[in-house]
N, C-alpha and C positions, 0 to 999 in steps of 0.2 A: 585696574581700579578696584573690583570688586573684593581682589586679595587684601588690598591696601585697607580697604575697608573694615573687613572682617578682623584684620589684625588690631586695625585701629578698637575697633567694637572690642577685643579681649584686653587690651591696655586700660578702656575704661571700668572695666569689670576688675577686673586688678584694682584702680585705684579705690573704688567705691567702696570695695572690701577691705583694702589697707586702709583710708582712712577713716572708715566708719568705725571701723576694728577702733580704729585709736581713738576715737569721742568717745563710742560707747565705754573705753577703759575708763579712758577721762571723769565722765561722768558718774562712773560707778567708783571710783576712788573718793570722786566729789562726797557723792551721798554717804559713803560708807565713813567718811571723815566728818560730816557732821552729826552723822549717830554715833561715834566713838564720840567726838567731843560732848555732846547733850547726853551722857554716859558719868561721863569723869564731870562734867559740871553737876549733876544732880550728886554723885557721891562725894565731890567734895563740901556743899552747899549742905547739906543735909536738912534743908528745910524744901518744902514742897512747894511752901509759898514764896518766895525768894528763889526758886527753880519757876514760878509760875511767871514773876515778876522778869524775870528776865529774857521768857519765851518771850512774854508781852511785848518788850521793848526788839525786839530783834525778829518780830511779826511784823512790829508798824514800822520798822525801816524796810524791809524787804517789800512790804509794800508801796511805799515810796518812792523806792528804786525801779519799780515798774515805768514811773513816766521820766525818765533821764533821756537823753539822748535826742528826745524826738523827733527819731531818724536818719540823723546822720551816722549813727553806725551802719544800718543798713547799706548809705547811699555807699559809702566807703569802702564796702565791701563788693558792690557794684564796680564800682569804677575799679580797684586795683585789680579786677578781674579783667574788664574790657580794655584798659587804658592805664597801666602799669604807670606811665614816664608821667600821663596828668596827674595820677594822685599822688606822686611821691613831688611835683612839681608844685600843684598848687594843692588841690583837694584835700591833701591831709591834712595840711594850715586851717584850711577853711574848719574842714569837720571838728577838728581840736577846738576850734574856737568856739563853736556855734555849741558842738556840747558843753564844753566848759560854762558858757554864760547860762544856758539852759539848767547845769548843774546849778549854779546860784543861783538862779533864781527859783528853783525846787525848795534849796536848803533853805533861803530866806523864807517861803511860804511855812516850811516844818517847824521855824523856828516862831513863827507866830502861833502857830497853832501847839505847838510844845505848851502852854500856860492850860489850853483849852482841852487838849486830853489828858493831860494831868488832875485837872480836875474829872471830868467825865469818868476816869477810871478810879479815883480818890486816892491816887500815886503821888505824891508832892515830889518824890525824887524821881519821877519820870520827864520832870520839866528840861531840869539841868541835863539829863542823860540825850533826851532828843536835841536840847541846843547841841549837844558835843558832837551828836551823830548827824548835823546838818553837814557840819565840814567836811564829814567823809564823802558826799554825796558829791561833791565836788571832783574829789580825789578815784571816787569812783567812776564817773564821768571819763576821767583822762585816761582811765584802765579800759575801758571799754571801746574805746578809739585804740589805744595800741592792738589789744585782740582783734579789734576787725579788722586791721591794718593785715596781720597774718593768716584771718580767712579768708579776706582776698587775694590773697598771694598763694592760696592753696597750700600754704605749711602749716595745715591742720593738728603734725608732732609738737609743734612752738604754742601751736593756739590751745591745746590739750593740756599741757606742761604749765600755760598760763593760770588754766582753770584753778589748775590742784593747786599750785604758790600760793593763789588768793586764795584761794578756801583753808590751806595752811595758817597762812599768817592770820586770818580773819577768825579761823577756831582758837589760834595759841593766843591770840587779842583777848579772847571771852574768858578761858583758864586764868591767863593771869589779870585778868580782871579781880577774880576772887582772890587767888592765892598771892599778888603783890600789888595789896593798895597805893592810891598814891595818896597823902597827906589826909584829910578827915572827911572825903567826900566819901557819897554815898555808895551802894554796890556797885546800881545800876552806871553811875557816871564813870567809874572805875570801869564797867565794861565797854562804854563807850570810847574813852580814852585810849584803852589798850588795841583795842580794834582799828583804832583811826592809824593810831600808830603803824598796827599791822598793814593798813590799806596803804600809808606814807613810804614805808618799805615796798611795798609792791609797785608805786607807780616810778618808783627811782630805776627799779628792776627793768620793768618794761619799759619808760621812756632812754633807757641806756644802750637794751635789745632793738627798740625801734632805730633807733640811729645809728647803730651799730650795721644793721643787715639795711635798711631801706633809703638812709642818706634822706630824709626829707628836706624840704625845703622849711624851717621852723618861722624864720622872719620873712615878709614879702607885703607885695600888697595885700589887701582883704576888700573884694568884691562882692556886694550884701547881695547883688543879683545873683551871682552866680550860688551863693550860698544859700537862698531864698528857694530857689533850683534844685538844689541840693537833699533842702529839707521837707519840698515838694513831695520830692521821689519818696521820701521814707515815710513820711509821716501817714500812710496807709497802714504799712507795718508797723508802727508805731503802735498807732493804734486797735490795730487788730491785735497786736500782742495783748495789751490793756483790755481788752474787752473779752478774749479770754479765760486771760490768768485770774479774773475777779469772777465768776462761776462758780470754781469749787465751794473757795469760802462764802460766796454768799446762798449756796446750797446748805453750807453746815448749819450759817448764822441762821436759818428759816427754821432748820428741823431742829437747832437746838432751843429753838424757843416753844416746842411741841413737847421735845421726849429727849433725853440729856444719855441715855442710855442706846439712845439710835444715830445718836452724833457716836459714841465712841465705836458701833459696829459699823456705819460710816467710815469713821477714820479709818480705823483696820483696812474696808474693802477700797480706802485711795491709796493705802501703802502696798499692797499688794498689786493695784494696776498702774501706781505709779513706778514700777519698775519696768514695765512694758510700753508706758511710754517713753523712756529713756532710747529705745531702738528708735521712732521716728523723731524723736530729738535729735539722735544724732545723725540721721541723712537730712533733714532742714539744714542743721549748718555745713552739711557740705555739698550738699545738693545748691544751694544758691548759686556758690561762687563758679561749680561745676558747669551749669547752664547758663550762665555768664560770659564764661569764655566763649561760646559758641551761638554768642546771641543775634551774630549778621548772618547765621547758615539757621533760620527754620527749620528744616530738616532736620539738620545735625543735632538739633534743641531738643527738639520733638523726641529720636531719638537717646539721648542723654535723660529726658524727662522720664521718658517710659522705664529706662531700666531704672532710674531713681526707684519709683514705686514698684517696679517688677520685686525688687531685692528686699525692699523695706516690706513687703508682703511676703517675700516666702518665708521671713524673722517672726512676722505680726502673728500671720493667720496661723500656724500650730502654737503659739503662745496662746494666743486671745482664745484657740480649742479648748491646749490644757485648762484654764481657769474657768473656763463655764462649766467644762464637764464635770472637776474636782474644786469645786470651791470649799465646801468643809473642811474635804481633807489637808489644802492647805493653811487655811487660814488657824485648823487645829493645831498642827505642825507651829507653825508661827507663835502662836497668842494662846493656845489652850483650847482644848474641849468645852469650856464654858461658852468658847465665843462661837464656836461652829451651829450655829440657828441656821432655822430655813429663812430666815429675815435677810440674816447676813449673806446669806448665800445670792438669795434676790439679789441683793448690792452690788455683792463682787460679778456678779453674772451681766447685771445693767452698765456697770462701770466699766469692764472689760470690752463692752460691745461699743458702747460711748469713747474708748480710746481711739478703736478700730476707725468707728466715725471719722473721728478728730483729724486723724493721722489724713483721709482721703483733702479734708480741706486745710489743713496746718501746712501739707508737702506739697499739696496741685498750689499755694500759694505762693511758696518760696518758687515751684517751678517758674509760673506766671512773673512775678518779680524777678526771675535771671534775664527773663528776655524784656524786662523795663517793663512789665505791666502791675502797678504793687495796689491797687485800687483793689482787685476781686480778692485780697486776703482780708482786709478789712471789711467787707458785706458781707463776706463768708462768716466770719466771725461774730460779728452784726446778729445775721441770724442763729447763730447756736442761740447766743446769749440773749434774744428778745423772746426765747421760750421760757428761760429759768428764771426773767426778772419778770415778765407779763402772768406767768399762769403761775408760779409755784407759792408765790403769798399769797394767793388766791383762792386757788381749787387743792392746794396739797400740804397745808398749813401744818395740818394734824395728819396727816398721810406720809408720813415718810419713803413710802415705798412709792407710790405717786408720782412724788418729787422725782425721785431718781428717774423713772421713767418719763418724765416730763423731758429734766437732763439730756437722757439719753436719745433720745428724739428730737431734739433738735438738734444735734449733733447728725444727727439722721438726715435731718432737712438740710442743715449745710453741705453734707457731703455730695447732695442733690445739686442744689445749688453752684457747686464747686467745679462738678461735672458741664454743670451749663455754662459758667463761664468761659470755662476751655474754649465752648462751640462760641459762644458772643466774641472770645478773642480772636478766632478764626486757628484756632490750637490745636485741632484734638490731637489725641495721644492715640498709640495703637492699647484699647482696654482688653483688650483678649490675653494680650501678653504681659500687663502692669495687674489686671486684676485677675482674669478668668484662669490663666495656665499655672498662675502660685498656687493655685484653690485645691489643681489634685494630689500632691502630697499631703496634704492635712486632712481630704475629705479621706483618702486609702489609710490615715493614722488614727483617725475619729472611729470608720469601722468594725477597723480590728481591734482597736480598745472596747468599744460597744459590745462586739461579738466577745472579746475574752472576759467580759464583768459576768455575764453568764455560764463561765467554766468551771469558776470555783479555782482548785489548786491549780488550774492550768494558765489564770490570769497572770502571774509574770513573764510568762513564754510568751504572750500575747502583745505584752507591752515593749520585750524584747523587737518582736517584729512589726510592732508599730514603729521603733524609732527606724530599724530596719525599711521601711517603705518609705519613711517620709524624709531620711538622709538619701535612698537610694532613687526614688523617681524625681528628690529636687535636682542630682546631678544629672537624670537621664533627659529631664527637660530642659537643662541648660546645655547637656551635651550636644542636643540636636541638630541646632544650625551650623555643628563642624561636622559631624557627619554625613548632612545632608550636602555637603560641600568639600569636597578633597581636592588632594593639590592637581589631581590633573583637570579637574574640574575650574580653579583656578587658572591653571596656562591656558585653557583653552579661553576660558573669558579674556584672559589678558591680548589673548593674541586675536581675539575679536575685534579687540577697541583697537 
């Protein structure tokens, strides 16, 4: 039993890392295709304000698109992980459905309020652009049901693949927005149109892939209980996503009402830690479906959870080192020596620790929701967010540095929190091995970088044998439980039981 075990334990290790490998691709194609796109849209537009006008409008849909779904993507990814035959039987119907109407009734709400931010921002062609961009949110709706359809199924290569087509079609939408108008409308309606279009292709795409590999059942009955069920389960995650994702920006909207110049070293130090969060982004979506499948064996969970975070930490903790230690000198590499301040640096230093945070309650959530519990990701979240909307209009109005640490502290408190609820769910995880044993390759990297900033010419040799220690004792800590365990060690267990 114990062989079987141990082997089983290195297959999950295997997966975590092929498919985390293939999100984090994913996702870094994603980004890297919307900064080529908002590239080639500013050089062909060549107006700053009409590049400004256009972020505008594809701000307040991205925003929008935050409350779609209201959970039944989640639940859907639930279920095709525990109950494969129920969701392809009835659950998929149901979720299709339930986000679809959700989807309308979103785009309905943007389309009344279309008249209302158009004034507000004194855009008159942002009215026409947000009616055009309600449709899509529909069409969006159905895209996001076939992808979770595939991250419940654990073919995270299809769900990855999905990502970039939409982000494809949806940047080539915004390009030919500018460069092939349609009849005498305006820029902005022009990019909405081409976008929708681009979203109209994608969901042909995927509803063709859905039916192709899962056979749903598309017509049947529709059971409002069970769908009500359905939307039970997610709407934690729902909204804890939501409560969230609205933090950054309403961290900028505060400090840019103080200092316009501490919003743009701001920006910088979220572009810079916004690529380190990409690593626990992409164990959330796979980490769900992962502790899913094994959500009648506790143990097995509990297990499966730990190494989630064991891995997403040996990724995190020498990332979130590098950038405390060197924040200057990347952010000068990046954006210029004008932006490298000891302000900025504060930033990237608060922000990088505030991801770290993030990451303990964003991934102990999705854990908690594989095994049906989706309640403590939403209070998790609850509390980051009741520190940056209670104190920072308050006490850090004119303090930008403040604020951030405001930020970054309750990110603090949730992770606190996050840990408690493990124990309230009767969960814990083994933390020695998720948090404590990632810590010494980065703290043996930090070191010797420390000690070589003081050598002078001998500081590359140093940083040589910093990656040296922190590639070499991450594998000797993962090697250990096979060497503390060989195969005669093995027959003799077997031949115990």
């Amino acid at each position: 039993m114990r062989r079987i075990r141990l082997a089983s334990l290195s297959d999950h290790q295997r997966f975590l890392l092929r498919n985390v490998s293939i999100i984090v691709l994913g996702l870094f194609i994603n980004q890297l295709l919307q900064t080529v796109g908002s590239i080639v849209l500013a050089r062909v537009l060549h107006d700053p304000a009409a590049f400004g006008e256009v972020n505008l409008l594809l701000q307040i849909f991205g925003m929008v698109t935050l409350f779609l779904n209201v959970g039944f993507n989640s639940t859907l990814v639930y279920t095709f992980s525990t109950n494969a035959k129920e969701a392809v039987e009835t659950k998929f119907r149901l979720a299709l459905l339930g986000s679809t109407f959700f989807g309308i009734v979103v785009s309905l709400v943007l389309a009344c309020l279309a008249p209302l931010l158009a004034s507000a921002y004194k855009l008159p062609a942002l009215n026409g652009a947000l009616l055009m961009s309600s449709v899509m949110l529909v069409m969006n709706s159905i895209i996001n049901m076939g992808v979770s359809s595939f991250s419940g199924n654990r073919d995270f290569g299809t769900q990855a693949f999905f990502m970039v087509i939409t982000t494809i079609f949806s940047t080539l939408g915004m390009v030919l927005g500018v460069l092939w108008p349609v009849g005498g409308h305006t820029l902005l309606w022009n990019v909405s149109f081409w976008m929708g279009a681009g979203s109209a292709v994608t969901v042909a795409f995927i509803c063709w892939k859905v039916h192709k590999v899962h056979r749903p059942k598309w017509l049947g009955s529709v059971s409002l209980p069970e769908a009500w069920r359905m939307m039970k389960f997610g709407v934690p995650l729902w909204a804890g996503n939501i409560a969230k994702a609205f933090q950054q920006p309403f961290l900028v909207m505060v400090i840019g009402s103080s200092s316009v110049i501490a919003v743009g070293h701001l920006a910088n130090a979220l572009r810079i830690t916004g690529f380190i969060g990409i690593v626990t982004w992409a164990f959330m979506i796979v980490t769900f479906p992962f502790v899913a499948e094994s959500s009648r064996d506790p143990e097995e969970s509990k297990r499966r959870g730990t190494l989630c975070i064991r891995y997403n930490n040996l990724i995190l903790y020498p990332l979130t080192l590098l950038i405390c230690l060197y924040p200057n000198q990347i952010n000068g590499f990046l954006f210029g020596d004008g932006y490298a301040t000891e302000e900025s640096a504060m930033y990237i230093r608060l922000l990088a620790l505030g991801v770290f945070f993030s990451s303990v309650g964003r991934l102990g959530g999705n854990i908690l929701a594989g095994i049906g519990r989706t309640k403590a990701n939403f209070w998790v979240m609850i509390v980051a967010g009741v520190f940056v909307v209670a104190l920072v209009p308050f006490l850090a109005a004119s303090s930008p540095v403040l604020a951030v640490w405001i930020y970054t502290g309750g990110w603090a408190a949730s992770a606190v929190s996050m840990i408690w609820f493990f124990y309230l769910e009767s969960f814990p995880l083994n933390w020695w091995k998720a948090y404590g044993e990632p810590l010494i390759p980065s703290i043996a990297m930090g070191v010797l970088l420390l000690v070589g900033s003081f050598t002078g010419m001998l500081f590359p040799l140093f940083i040589v044998l910093a990656l040296i220690s922190l590639i070499g004792l991450s594998l000797y800590i993962e090697g250990k439980p096979a060497r503390g365990a060989g195969p005669l060690q093995f027959h003799r267990d077997a031949r115990s039981e």
